[in-house]
Every structure is written in C-alpha cells, then in structure tokens.
mmCIF file as gemmi writes it, N, C-alpha and C atoms, coordinates in Angstrom:
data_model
loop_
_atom_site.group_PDB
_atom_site.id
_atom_site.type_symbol
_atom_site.label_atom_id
_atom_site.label_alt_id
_atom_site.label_comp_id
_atom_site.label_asym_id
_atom_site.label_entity_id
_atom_site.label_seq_id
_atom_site.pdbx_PDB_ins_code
_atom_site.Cartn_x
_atom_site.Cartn_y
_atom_site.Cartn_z
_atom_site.occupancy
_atom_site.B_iso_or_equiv
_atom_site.pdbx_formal_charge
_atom_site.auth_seq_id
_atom_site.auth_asym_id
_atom_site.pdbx_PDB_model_num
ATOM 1 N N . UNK Axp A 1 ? -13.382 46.213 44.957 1 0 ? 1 A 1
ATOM 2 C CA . UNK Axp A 1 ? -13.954 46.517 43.655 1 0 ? 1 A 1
ATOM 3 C C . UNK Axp A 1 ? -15.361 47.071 43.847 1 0 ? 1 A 1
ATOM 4 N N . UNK Axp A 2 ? -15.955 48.036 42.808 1 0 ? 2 A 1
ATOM 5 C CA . UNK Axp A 2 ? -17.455 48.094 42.955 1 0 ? 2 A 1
ATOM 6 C C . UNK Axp A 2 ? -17.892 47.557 42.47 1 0 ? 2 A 1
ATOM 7 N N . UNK Axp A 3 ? -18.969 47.754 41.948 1 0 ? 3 A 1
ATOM 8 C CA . UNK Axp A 3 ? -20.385 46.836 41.636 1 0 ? 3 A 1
ATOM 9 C C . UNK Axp A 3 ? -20.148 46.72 40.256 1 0 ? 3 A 1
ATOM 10 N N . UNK Axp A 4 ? -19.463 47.829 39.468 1 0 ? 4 A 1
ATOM 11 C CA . UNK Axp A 4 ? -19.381 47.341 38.068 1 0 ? 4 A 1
ATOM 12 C C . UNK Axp A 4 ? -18.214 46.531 37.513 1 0 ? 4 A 1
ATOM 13 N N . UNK Axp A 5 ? -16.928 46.553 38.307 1 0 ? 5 A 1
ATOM 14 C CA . UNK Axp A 5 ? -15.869 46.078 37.993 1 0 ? 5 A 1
ATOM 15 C C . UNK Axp A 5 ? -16.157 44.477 38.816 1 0 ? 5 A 1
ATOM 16 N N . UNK Axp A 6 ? -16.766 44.509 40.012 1 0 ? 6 A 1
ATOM 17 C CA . UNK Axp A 6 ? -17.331 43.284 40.148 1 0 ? 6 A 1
ATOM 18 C C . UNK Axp A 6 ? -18.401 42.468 38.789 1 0 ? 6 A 1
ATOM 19 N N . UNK Axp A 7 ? -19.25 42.946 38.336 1 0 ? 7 A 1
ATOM 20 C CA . UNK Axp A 7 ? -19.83 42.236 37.407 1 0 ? 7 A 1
ATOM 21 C C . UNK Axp A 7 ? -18.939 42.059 36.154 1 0 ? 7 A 1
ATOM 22 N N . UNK Axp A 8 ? -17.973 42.802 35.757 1 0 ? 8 A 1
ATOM 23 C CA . UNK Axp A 8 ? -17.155 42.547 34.959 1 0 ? 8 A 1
ATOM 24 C C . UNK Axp A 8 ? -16.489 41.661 35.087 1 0 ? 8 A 1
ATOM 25 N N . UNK Axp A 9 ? -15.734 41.207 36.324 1 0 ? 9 A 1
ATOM 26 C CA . UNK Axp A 9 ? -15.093 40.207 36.83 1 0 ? 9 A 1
ATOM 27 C C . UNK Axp A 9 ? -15.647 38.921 36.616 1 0 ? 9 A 1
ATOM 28 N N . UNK Axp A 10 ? -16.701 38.933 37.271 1 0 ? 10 A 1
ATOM 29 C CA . UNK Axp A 10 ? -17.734 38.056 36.873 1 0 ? 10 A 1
ATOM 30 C C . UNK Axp A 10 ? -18.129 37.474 35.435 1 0 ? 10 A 1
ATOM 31 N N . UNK Axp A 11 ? -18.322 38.403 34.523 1 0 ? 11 A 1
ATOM 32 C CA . UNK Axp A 11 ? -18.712 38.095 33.183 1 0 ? 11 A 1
ATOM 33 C C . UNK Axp A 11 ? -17.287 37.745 32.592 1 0 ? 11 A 1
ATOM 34 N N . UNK Axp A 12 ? -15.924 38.062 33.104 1 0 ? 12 A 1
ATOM 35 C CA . UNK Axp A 12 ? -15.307 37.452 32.291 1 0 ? 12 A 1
ATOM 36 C C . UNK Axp A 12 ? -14.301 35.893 32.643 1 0 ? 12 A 1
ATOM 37 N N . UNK Axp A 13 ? -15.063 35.602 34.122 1 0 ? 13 A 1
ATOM 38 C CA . UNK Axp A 13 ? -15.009 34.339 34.591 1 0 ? 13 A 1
ATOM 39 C C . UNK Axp A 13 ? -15.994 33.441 34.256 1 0 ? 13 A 1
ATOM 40 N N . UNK Axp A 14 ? -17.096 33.774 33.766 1 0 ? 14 A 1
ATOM 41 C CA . UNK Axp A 14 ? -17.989 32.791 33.154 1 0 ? 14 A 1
ATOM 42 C C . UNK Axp A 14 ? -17.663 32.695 31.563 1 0 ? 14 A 1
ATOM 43 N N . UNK Axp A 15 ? -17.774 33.987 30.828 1 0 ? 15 A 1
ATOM 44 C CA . UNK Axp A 15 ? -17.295 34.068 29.609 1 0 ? 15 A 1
ATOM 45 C C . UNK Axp A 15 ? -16.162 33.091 29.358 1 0 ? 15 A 1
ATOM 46 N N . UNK Axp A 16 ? -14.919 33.358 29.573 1 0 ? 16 A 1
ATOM 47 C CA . UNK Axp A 16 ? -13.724 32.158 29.85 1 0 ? 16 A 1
ATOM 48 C C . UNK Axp A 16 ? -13.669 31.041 30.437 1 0 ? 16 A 1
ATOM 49 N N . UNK Axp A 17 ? -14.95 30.598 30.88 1 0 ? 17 A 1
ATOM 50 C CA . UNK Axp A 17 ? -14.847 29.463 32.03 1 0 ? 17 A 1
ATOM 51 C C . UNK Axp A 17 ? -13.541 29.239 32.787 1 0 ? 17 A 1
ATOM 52 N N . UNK Axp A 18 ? -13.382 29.998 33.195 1 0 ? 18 A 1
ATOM 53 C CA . UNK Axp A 18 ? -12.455 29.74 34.372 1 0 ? 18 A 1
ATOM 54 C C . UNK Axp A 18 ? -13.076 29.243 35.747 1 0 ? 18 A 1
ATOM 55 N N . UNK Axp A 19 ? -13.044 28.17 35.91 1 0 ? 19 A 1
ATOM 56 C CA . UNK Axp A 19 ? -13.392 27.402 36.481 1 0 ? 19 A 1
ATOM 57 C C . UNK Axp A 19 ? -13.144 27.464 38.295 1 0 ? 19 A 1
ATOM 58 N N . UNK Axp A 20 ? -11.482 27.73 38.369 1 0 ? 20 A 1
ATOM 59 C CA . UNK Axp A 20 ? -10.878 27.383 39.591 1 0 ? 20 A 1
ATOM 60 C C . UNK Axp A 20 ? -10.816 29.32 40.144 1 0 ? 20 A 1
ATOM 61 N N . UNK Axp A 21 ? -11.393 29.867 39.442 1 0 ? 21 A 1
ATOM 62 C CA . UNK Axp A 21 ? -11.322 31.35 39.919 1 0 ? 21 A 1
ATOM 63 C C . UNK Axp A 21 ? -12.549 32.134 40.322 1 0 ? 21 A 1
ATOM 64 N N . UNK Axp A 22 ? -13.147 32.611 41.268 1 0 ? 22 A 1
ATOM 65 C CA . UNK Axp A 22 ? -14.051 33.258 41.948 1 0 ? 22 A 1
ATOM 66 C C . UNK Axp A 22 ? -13.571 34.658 41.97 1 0 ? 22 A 1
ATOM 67 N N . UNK Axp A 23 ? -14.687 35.742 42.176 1 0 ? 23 A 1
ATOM 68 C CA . UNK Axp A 23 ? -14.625 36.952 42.077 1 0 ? 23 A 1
ATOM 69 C C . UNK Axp A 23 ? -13.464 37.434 42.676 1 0 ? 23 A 1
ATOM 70 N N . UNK Axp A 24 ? -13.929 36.731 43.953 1 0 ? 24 A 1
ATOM 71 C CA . UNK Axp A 24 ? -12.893 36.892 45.161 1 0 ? 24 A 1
ATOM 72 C C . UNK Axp A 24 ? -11.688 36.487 45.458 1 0 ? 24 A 1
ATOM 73 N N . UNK Axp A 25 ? -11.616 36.364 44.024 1 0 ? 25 A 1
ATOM 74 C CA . UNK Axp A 25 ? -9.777 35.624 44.07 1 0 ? 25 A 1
ATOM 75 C C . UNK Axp A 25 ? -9.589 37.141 43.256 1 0 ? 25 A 1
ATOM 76 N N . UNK Axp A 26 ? -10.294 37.25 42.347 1 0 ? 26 A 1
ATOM 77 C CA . UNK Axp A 26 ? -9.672 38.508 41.412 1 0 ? 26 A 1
ATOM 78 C C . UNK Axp A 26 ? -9.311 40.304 41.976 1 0 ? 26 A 1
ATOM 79 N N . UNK Axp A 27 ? -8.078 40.642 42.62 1 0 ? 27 A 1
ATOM 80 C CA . UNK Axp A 27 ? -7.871 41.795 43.087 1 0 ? 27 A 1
ATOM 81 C C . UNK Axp A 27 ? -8.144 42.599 41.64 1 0 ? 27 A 1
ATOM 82 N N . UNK Axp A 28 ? -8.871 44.378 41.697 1 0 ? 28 A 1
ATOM 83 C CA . UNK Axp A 28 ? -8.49 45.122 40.855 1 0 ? 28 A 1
ATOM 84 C C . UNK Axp A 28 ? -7.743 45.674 40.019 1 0 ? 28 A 1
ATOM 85 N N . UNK Axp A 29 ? -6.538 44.694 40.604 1 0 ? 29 A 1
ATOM 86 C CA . UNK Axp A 29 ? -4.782 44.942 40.084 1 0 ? 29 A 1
ATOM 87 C C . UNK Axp A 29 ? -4.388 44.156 39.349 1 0 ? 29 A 1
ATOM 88 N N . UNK Axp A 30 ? -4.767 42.923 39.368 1 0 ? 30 A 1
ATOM 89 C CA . UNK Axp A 30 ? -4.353 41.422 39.418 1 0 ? 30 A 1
ATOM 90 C C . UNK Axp A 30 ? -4.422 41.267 37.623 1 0 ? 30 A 1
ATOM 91 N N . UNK Axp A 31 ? -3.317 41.665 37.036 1 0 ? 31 A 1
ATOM 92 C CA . UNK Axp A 31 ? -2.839 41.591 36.1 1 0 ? 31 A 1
ATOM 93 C C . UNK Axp A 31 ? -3.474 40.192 35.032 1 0 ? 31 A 1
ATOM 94 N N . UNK Axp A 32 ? -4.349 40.19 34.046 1 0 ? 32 A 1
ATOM 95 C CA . UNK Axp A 32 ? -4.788 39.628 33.077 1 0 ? 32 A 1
ATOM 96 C C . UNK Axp A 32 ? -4.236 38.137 32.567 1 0 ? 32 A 1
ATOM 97 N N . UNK Axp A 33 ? -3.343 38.854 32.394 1 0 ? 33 A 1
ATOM 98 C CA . UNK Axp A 33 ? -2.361 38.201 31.506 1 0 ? 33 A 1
ATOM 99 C C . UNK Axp A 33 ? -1.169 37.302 32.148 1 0 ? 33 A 1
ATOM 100 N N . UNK Axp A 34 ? -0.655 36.391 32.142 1 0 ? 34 A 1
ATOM 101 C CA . UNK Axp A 34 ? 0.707 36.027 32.526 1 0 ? 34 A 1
ATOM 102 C C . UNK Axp A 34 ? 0.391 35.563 33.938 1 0 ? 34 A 1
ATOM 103 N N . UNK Axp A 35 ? 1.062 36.011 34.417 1 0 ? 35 A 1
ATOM 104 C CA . UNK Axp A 35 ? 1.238 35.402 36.235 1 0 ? 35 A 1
ATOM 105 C C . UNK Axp A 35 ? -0.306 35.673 36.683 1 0 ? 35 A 1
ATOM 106 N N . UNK Axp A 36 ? -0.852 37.067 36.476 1 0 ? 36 A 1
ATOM 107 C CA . UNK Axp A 36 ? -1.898 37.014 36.959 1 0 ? 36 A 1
ATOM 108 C C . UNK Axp A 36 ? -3.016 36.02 37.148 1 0 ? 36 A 1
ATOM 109 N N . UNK Axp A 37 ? -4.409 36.016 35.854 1 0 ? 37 A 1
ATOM 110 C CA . UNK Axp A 37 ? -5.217 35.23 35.93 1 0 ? 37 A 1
ATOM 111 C C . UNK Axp A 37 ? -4.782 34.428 34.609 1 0 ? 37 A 1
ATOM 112 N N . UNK Axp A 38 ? -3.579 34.445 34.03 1 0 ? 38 A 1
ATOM 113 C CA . UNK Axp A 38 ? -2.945 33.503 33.258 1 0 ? 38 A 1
ATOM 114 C C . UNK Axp A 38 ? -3.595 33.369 32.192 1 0 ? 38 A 1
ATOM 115 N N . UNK Axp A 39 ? -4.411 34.442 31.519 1 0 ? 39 A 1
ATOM 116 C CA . UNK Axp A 39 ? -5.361 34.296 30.47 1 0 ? 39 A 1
ATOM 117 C C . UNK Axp A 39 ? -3.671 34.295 29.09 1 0 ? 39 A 1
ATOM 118 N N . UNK Axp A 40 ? -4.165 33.65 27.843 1 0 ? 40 A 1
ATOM 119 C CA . UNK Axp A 40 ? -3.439 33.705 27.132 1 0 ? 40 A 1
ATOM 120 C C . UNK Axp A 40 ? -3.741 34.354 25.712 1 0 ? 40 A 1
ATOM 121 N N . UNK Axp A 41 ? -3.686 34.554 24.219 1 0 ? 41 A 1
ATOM 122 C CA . UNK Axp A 41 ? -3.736 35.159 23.343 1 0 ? 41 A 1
ATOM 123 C C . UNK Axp A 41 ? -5.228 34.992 22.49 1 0 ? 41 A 1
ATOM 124 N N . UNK Axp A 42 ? -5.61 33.291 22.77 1 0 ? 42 A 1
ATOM 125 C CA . UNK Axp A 42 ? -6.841 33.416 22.558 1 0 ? 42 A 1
ATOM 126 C C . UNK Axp A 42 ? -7.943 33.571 23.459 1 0 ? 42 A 1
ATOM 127 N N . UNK Axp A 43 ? -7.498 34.169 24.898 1 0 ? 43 A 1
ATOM 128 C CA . UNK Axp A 43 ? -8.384 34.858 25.777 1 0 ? 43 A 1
ATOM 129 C C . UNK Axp A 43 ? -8.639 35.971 25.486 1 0 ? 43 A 1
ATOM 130 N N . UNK Axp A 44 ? -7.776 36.678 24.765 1 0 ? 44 A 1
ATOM 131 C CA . UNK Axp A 44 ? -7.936 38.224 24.434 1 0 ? 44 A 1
ATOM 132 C C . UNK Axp A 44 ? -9.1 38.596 23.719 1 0 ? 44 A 1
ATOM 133 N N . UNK Axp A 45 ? -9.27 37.113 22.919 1 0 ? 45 A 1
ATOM 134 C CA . UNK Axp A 45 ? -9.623 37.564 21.265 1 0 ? 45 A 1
ATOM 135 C C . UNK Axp A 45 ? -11.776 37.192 22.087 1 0 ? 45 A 1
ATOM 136 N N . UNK Axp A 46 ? -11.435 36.159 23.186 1 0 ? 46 A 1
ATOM 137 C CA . UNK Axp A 46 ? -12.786 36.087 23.221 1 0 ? 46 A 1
ATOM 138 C C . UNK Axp A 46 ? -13.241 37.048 24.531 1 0 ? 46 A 1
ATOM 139 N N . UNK Axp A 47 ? -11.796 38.26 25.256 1 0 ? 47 A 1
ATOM 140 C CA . UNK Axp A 47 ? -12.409 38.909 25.979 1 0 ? 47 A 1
ATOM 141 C C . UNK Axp A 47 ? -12.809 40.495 25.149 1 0 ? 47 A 1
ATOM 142 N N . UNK Axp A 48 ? -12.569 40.28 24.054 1 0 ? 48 A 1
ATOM 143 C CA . UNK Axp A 48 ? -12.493 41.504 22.922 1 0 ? 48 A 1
ATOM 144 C C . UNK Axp A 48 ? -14.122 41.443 22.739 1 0 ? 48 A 1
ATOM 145 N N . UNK Axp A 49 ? -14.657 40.057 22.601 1 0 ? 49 A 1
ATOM 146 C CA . UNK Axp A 49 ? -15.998 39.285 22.527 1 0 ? 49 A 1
ATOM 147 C C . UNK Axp A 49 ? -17.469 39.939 23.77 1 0 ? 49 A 1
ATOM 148 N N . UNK Axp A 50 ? -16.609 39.617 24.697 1 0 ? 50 A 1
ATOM 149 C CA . UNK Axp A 50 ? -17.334 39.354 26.256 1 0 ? 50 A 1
ATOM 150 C C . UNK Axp A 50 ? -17.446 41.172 26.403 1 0 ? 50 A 1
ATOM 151 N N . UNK Axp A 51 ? -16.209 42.173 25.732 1 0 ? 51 A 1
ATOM 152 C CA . UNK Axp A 51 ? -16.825 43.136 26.233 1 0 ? 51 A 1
ATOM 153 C C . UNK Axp A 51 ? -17.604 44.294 25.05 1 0 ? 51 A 1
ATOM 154 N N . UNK Axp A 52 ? -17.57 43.404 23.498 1 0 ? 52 A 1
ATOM 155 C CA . UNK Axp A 52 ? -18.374 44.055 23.02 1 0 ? 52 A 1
ATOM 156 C C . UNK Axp A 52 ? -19.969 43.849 22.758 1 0 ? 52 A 1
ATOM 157 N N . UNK Axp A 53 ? -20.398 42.762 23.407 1 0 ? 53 A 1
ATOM 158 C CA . UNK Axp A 53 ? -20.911 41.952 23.335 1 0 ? 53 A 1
ATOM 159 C C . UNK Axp A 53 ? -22.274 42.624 25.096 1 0 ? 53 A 1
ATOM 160 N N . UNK Axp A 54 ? -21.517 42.399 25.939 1 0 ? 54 A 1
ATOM 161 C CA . UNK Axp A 54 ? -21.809 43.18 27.152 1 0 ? 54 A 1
ATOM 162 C C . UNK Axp A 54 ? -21.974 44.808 27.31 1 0 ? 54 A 1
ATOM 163 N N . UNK Axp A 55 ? -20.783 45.468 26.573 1 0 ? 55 A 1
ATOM 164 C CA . UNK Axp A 55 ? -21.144 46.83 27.137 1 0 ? 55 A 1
ATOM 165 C C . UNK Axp A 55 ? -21.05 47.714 25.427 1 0 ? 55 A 1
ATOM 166 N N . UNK Axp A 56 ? -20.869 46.669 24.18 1 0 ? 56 A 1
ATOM 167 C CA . UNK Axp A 56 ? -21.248 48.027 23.054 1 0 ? 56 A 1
ATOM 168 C C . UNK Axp A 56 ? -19.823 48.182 22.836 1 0 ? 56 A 1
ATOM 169 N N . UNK Axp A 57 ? -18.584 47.883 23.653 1 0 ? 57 A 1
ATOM 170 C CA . UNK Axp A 57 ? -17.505 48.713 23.305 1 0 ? 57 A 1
ATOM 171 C C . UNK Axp A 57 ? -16.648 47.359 22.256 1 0 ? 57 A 1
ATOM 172 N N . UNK Axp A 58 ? -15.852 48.336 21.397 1 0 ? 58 A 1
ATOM 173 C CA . UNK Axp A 58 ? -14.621 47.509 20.835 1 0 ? 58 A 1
ATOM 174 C C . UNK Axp A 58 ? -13.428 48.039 20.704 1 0 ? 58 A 1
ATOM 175 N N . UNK Axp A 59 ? -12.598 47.292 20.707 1 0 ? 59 A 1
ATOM 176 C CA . UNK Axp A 59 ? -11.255 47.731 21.048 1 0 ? 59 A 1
ATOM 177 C C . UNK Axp A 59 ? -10.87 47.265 19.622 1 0 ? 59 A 1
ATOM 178 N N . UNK Axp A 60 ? -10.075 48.822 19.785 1 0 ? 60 A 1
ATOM 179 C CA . UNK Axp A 60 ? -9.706 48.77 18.228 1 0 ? 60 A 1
ATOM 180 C C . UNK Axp A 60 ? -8.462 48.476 17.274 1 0 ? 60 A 1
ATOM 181 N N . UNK Axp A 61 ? -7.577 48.345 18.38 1 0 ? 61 A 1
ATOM 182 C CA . UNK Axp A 61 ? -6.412 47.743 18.049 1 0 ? 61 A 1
ATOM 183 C C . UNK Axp A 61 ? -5.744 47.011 18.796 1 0 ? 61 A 1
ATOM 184 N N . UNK Axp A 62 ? -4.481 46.433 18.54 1 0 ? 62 A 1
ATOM 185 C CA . UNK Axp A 62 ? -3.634 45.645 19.586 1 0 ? 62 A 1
ATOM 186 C C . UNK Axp A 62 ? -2.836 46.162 20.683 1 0 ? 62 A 1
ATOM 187 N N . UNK Axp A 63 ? -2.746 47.538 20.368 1 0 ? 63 A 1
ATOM 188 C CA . UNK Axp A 63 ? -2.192 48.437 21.523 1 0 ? 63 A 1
ATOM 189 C C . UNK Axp A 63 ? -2.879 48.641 22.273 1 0 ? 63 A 1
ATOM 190 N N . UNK Axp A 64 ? -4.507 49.496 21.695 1 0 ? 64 A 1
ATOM 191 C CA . UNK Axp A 64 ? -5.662 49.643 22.861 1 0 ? 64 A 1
ATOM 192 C C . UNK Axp A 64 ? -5.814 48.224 23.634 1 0 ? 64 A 1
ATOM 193 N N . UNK Axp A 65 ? -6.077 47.376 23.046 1 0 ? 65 A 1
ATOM 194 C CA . UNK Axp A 65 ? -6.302 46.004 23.591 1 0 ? 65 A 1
ATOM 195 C C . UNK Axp A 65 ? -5.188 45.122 25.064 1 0 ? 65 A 1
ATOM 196 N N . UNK Axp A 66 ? -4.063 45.595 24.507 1 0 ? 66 A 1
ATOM 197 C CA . UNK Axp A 66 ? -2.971 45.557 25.466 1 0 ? 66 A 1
ATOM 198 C C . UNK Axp A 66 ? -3.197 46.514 26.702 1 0 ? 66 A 1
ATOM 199 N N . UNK Axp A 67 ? -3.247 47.764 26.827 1 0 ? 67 A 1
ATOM 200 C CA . UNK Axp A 67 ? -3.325 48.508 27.534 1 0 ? 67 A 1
ATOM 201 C C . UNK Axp A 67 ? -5.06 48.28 28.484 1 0 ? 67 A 1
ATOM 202 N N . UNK Axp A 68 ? -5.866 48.23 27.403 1 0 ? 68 A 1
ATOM 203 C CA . UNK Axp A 68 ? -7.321 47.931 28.575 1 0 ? 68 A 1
ATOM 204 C C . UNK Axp A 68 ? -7.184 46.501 29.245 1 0 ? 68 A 1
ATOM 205 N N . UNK Axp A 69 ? -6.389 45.529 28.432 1 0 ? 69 A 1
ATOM 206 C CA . UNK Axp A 69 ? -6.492 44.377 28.832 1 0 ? 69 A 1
ATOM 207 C C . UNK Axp A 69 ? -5.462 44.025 29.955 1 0 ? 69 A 1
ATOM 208 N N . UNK Axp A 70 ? -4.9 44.637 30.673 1 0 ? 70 A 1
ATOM 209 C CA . UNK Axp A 70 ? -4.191 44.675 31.717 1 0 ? 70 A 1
ATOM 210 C C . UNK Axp A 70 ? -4.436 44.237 33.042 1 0 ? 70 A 1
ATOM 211 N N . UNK Axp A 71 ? -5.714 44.807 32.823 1 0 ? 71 A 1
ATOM 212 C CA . UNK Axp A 71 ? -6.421 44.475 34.751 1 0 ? 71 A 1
ATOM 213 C C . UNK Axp A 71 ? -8.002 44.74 34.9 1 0 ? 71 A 1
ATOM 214 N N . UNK Axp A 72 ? -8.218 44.664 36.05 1 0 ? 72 A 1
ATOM 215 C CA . UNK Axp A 72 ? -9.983 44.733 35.449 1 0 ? 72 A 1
ATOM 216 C C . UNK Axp A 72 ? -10.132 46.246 36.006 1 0 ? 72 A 1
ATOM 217 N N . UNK Axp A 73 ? -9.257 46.798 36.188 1 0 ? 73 A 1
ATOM 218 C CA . UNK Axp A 73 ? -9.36 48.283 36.599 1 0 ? 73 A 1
ATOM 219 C C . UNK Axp A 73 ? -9.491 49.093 35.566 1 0 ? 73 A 1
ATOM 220 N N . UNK Axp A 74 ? -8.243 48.519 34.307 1 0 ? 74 A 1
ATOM 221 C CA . UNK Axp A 74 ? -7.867 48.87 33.086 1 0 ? 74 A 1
ATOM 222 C C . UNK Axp A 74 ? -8.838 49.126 32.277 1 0 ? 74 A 1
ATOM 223 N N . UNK Axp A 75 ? -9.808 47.743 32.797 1 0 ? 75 A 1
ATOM 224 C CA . UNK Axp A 75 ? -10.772 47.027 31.646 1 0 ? 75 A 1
ATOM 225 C C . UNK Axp A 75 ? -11.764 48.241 31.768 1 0 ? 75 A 1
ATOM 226 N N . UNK Axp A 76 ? -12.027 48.586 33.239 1 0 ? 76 A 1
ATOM 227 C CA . UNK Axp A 76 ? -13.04 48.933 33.559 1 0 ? 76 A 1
ATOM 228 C C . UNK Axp A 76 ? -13.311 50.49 33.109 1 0 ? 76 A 1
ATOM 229 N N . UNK Axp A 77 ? -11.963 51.555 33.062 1 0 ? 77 A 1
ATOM 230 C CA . UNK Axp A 77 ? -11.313 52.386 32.752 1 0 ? 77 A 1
ATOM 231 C C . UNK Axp A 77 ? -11.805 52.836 31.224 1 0 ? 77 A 1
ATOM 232 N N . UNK Axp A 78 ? -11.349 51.871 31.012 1 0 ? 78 A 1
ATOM 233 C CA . UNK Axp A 78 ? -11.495 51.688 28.828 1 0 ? 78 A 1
ATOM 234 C C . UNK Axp A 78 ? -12.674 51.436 28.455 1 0 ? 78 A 1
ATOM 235 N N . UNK Axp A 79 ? -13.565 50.823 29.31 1 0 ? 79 A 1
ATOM 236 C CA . UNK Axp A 79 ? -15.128 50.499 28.93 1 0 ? 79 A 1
ATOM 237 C C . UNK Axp A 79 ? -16.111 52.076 29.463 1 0 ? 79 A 1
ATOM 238 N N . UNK Axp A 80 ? -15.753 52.913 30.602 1 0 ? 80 A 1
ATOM 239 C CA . UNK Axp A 80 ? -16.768 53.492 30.979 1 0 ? 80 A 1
ATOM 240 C C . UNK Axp A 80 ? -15.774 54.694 29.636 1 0 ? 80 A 1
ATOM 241 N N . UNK Axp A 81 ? -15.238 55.172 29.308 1 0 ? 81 A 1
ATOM 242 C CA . UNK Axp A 81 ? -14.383 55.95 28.479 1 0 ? 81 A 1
ATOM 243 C C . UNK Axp A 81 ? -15.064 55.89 27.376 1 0 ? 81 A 1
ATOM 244 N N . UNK Axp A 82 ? -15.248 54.701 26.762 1 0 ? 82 A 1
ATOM 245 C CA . UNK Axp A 82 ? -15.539 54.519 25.201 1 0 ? 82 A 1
ATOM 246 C C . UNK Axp A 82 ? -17.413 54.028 25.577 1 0 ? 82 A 1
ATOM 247 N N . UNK Axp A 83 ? -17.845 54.077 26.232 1 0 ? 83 A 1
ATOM 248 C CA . UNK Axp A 83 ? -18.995 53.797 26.515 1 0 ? 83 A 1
ATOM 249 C C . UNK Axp A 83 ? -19.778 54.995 27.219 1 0 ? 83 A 1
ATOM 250 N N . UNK Axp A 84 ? -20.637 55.598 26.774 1 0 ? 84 A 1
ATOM 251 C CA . UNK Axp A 84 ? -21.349 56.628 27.706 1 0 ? 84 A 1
ATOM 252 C C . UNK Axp A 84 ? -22.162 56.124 28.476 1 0 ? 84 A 1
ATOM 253 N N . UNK Axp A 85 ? -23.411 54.928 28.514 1 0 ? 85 A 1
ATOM 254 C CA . UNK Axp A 85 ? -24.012 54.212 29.371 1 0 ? 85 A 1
ATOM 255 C C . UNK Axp A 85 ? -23.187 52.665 29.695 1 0 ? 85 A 1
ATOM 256 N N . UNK Axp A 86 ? -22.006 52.641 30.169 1 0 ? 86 A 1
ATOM 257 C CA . UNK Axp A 86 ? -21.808 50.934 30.058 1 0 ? 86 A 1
ATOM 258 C C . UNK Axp A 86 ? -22.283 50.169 31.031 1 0 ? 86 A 1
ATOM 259 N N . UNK Axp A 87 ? -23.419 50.826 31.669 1 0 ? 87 A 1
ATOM 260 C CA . UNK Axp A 87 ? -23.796 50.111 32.975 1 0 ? 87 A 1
ATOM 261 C C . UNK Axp A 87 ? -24.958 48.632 32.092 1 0 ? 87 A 1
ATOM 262 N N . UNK Axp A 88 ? -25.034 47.262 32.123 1 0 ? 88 A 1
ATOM 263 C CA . UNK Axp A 88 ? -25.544 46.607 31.652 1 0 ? 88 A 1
ATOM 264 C C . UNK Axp A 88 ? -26.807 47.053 31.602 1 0 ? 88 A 1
C-alpha cells in the first residue's frame, strides 16, 4: 500500500475500533465486508462518517457506497476521484 491508502487503513481501524486488526494485517484487496475485515451494515454507515469527515468526500448512494466500499483500494479510488486535494 502507499502512504495514503496506508493512512486510510489506519483511520478506518481506529475509527471502527477494530481492535484485533493492524495495518499490516490489511492487504489492498482484502475485501471490507464479509470474510474480509468482517465489517457489517452499521460499519458502512460510520465508514460513510470516517471518510467524510477525513477527506470532504460523501458517498451518495448505496450503490456508490457498495462499490467504494469494497476494499481500501476501492476506497482509495473513490476518495482521490471525488476529492481534488484528499491528501489530509
């Protein structure tokens, strides 16, 4: 990961307190949701939070939200897109 999808990672392991998960558990791939980092429906709603909150952006529906919320590649993808500066 780089430096921004790393701090993203980051902000949304503290944001969620996820407790038992370190950066370095989280691959760029490593799917959100479900098997992945097992986030569930009201993770969405407070990672909808963590990234408008952090980088300015909002996701504007449940489809966009599905699709950025996929992976932190996804995330990362959908934030520099809808964000012209999203660097913190």
């Amino acid at each position: 990961m780089n430096e921004q999808q790393n701090l993203l990672a980051q902000r949304i392991i503290e944001g969620l307190n996820l407790e038992d998960i370190t950066v370095e558990d989280v691959d760029i791939d490593t799917p959100l949701f479900g098997e992945g980092l097992g986030l569930d429906s009201i993770d969405a709603l407070e990672l909808a939070v963590i990234v408008d909150r952090n980088y300015g952006v909002k996701i504007n529906n449940a489809e966009e939200g599905r699709s950025a919320f996929a992976s932190i590649r996804s995330l990362d993808s959908y934030i520099q897109q809808h964000c012209a500066d999203a660097t913190p």
